[in-house]
N, C-alpha and C positions, 0 to 999 in steps of 0.2 A: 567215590564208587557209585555207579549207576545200580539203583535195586528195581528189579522188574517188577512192572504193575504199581510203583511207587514215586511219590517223588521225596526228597531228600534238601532240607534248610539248612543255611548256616544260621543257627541263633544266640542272640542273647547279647555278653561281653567282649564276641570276637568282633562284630557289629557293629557296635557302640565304641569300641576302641579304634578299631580303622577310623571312623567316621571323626571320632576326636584328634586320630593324627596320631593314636598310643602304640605303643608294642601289645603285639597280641601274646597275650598269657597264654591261651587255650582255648582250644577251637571243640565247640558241643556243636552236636547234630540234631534234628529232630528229622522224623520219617515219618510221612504220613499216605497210609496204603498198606501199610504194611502189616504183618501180627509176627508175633512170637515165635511161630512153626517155622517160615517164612526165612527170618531173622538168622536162626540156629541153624536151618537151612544153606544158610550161604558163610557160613564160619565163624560168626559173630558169637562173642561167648557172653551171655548171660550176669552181670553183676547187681543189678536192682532189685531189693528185695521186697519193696513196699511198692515196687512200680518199675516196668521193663524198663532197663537202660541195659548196653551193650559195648561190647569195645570191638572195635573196627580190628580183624583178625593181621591185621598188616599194620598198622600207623596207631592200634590200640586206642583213638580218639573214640570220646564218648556218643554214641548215637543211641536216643530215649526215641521209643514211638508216642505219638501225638497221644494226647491225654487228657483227658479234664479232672478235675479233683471238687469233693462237694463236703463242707465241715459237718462233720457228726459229734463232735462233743468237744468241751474247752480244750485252750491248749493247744498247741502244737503238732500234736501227733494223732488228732482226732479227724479224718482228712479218709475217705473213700476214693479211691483214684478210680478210674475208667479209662480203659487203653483196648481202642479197639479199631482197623481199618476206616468203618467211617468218622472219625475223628476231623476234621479239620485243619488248618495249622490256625485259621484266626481265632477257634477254640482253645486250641492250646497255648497260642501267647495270651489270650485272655487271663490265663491262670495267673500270669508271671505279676510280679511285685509292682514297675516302676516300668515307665513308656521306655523310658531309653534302653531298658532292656527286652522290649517287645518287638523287638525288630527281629526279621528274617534275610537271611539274601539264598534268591534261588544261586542255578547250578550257571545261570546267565551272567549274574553278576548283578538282577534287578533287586531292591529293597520291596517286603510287603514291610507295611508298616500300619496298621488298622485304626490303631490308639495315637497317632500324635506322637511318637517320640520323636523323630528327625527333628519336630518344630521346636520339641524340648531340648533336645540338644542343643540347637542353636539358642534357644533362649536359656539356657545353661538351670534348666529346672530340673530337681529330683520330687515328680509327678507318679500316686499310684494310677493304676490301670483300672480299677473298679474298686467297688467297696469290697469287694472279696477281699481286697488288703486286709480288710480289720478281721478277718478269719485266722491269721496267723500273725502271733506277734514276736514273731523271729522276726520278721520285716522290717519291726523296728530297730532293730540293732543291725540287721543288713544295710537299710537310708543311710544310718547314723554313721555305719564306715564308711559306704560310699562316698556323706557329705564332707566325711575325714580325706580321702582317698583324691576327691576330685576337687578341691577345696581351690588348689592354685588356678584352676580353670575358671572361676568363679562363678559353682554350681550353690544355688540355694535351695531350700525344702520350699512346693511351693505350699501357699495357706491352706489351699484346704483339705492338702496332704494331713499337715502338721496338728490342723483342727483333727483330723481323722484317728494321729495317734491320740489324741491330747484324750480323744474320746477311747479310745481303746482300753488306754492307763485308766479311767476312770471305773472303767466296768472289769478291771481286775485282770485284764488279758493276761498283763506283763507277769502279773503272781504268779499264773501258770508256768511261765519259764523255769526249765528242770535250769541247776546251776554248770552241768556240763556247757550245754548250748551256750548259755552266758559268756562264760570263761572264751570258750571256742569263737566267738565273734567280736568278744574283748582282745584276746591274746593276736588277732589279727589287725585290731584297730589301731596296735599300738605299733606294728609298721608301717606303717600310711606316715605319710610327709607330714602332713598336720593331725596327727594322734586328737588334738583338744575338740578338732570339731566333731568326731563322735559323743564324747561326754556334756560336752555344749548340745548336738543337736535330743541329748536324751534329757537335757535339764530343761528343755525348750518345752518337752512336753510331757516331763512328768515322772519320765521313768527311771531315772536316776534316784530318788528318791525311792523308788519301792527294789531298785539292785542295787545301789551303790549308799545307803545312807549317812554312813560316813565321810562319804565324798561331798557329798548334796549338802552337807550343816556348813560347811567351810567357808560355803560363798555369807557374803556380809559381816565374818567376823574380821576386825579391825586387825594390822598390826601397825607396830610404831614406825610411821613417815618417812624417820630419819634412815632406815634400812630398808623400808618398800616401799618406794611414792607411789607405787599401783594400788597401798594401804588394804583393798582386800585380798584374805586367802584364798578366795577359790580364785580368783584373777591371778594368782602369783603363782599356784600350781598348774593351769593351763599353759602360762608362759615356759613356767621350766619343766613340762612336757613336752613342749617345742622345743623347747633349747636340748634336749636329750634326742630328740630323734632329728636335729639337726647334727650334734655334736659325735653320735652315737650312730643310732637307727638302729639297735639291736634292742626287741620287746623286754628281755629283759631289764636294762636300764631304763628303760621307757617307763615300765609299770613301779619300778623303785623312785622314781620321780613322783609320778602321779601318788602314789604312799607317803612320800617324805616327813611332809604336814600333817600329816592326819589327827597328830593329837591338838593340833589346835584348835580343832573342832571343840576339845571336850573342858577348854580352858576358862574357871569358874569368871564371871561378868566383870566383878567387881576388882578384877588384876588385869582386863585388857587395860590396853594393848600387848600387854607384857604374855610373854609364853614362857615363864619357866617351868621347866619339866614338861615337855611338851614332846621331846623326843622321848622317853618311858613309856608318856599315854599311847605314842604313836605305834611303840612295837607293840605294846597289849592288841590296839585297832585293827595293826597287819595280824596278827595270830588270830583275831578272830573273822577276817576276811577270810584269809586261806583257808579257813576251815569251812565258809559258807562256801567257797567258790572251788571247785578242782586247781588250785594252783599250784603249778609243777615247785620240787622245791626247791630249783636255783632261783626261780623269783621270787619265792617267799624269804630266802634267805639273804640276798641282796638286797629287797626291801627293807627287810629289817638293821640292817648292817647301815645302809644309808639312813635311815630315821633315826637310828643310834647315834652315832657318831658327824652328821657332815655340821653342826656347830663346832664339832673341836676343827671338823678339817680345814675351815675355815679360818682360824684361830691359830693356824700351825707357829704362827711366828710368837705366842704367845704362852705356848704349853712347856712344861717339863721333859727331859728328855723319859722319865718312867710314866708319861700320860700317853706320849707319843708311842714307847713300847707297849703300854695296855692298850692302844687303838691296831698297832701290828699283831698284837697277840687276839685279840679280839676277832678281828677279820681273818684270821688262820694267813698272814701273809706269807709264812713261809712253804707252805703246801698249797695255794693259790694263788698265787700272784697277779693271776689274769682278774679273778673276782677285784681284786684289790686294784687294778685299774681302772674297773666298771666303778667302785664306788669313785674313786678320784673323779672322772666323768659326771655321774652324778652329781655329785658337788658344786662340780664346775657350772653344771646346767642350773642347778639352785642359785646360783651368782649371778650368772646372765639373766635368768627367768624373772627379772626387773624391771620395772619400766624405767627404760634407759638406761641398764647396763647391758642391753645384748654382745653389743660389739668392746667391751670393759678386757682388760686382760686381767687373766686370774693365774699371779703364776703360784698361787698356793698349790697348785696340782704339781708343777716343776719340786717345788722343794721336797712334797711328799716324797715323790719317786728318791728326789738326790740321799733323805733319809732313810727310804725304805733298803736299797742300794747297798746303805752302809750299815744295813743292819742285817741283813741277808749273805752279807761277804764275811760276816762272822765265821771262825773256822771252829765247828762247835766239838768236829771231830779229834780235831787236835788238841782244844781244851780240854777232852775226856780222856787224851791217852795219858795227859801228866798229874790229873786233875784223882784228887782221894773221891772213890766213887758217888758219896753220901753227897760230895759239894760237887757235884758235875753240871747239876742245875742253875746251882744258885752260880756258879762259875762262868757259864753260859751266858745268863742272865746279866754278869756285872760287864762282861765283854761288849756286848750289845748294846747296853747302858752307855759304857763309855765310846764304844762305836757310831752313836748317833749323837751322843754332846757334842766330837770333835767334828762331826760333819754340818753340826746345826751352828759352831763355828767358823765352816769354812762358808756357809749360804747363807745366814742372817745375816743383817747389817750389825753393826755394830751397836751395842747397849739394848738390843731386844734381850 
């Protein structure tokens, strides 16, 4: 749409993504000439409340008029906006984060480009645009997905970006992060193709340690060679972060991965390499995450579900058939069974997340299912209609029992 007296950008992601050859997610406008009366004027309805943005009365795509913003107190939401016709657009990309997302393209099909992104792009740099960066330290965890997001293109932070946050972290920016925003840039990181290079790019400078510290103690502690020749924790959780949103890609299992370990962080000097009781510490660690961070509670519950049990799931050829019915009873498998998938996945991603078992077959996920199968095909209802009502449980209970013996003899080999 042509707005009179105005002229009208495509900017930002939709810009950046053609130019990279991506699918366009979503197309933002900026309008510069214009004002608010103007705006409402021609049917645009109103939705910015800290700062005019509009939705296009036909196609509902976002159009913000041109703006500058000036920090008035720490924190994130400490920010004076100014939105006025003589605005500029090389003023309002100035505000933006990172070059590659300072691009404009008029109504022609020309690129402005003021700050050097196109050159970024091609040198595959995540570059801020001014020192206004260190004004808000949402920033950083927006790079940090980005560096996750664009990672197979191979985009790196450049230095004296990274110098920039390193200095930001220092002067306490990131403390100011409310735990919503967190979670909200978290919970999106853990879609991205490589989830690890956000948490990598925040350990890079600092800020993982003041959001995630139970993440952050991980890296350096030892485990035994003979089970991870990557030997460190926090190297074995990034892998099988990867290995989940390869295996996966649903945030959920993603962030129950990145939790799995956690108690290993807390595991006393003098018993490494050894981690016993490591999953206990680990669900204490997720209870007390979710509680610092808004985490919805299928991920907290998955989390902890995987921290609990993926050493027995591992071990399936190993266990009792009443260890195996306390890990179905555990995971509520008969009222979820899809949850109960997600941990099987999980698991499976703690096995590849090796160095050098990525591509390993794990058919301990196969046999769960073959005994979960035969424990769910129990007819509980028909053992209640014959069954004296006090033993309908325990009746249940024995059927079950012997419904996953016989099936852990039809799938084990022989003399497990």
């Amino acid at each position: 749409m042509r707005l009179p007296g105005a002229q009208t950008y495509l900017v930002g992601g939709a810009v950046r993504d053609r130019r990279l050859g991506l699918k366009v997610r979503e197309r933002d406008f900026v309008v510069v000439g214009s004002s608010v009366e103007q705006m409402l004027a021609l049917g645009f309805t109103q939705v910015g409340k800290d700062f005019p943005v509009f939705l296009h009365p036909d196609t509902k795509e976002e159009y913000a008029l041109a703006r500058t913003e000036r920090k008035s107190a720490p924190g994130y939401h400490g920010f004076v906006v100014h939105a006025d016709p003589q605005v500029t657009l090389e003023e309002d990309l100035a505000r933006r984060d990172l070059t590659i997302n300072a691009l404009a393209e008029d109504a022609e099909g020309h690129i402005v480009d003021p700050f050097g992104g196109l050159a970024d792009l091609d040198a595959r740099l995540l570059r801020h645009v001014s020192p206004a960066f260190a004004e808000d330290p949402v920033r950083i965890l927006r790079l940090a997905r980005f560096a996750a997001r664009f990672d197979a293109l191979g985009f790196r932070v450049a230095p004296e970006t990274l110098e920039l946050m390193r200095a930001m972290v220092a002067a306490g920016e990131v403390d100011a992060l409310v735990p919503d925003r967190v979670w909200q840039e978290l919970s999106r990181a853990l879609g991205e193709a490589r989830p690890s290079r956000f948490f990598e790019t925040l350990r890079a400078c600092g800020a993982l340690q003041v959001l995630l510290p139970e993440l952050e103690r991980l890296w350096g502690v030892p485990q035994p060679a003979q089970w991870h020749p990557e030997i460190d924790t926090g190297v074995h959780v990034m892998l099988v972060l990867d290995q989940a949103a390869r295996l996966s890609g649903e945030p959920e299992v993603c962030f129950a991965a990145l939790c799995h370990d956690l108690g290993k962080g807390n595991t006393p000097m003098e018993v490494l390499p050894s981690h016993h009781g490591h999953e206990d510490r680990g669900v204490e660690l997720i209870a007390d995450l979710c509680t610092r961070l808004p985490v919805p509670k299928r991920f907290a519950e998955l989390a902890r579900l995987v921290a609990r049990y993926h050493g027995k799931v591992h071990k399936v050829d190993e266990l009792r058939a009443s260890t195996i019915l306390g890990v179905f009873e555990g995971a509520d498998l008969l009222r979820r069974p899809q949850r109960f998938e997600q941990l099987l996945i999980a698991c499976e991603a703690d096995f590849r997340g090796r160095q050098g078992f990525a591509e390993r077959d794990y058919p301990q996920r196969a046999i769960w299912q073959y005994l979960a199968q035969a424990c769910v095909s129990v007819d509980s209802g028909a053992i209640a209609r014959v069954s004296n009502p006090a033993r309908i449980r325990e009746g249940v209970r024995q059927a079950r029992l012997k419904a996953i013996k016989q099936a852990q003899r039809a799938v084990l080999p022989a003399g497990t």
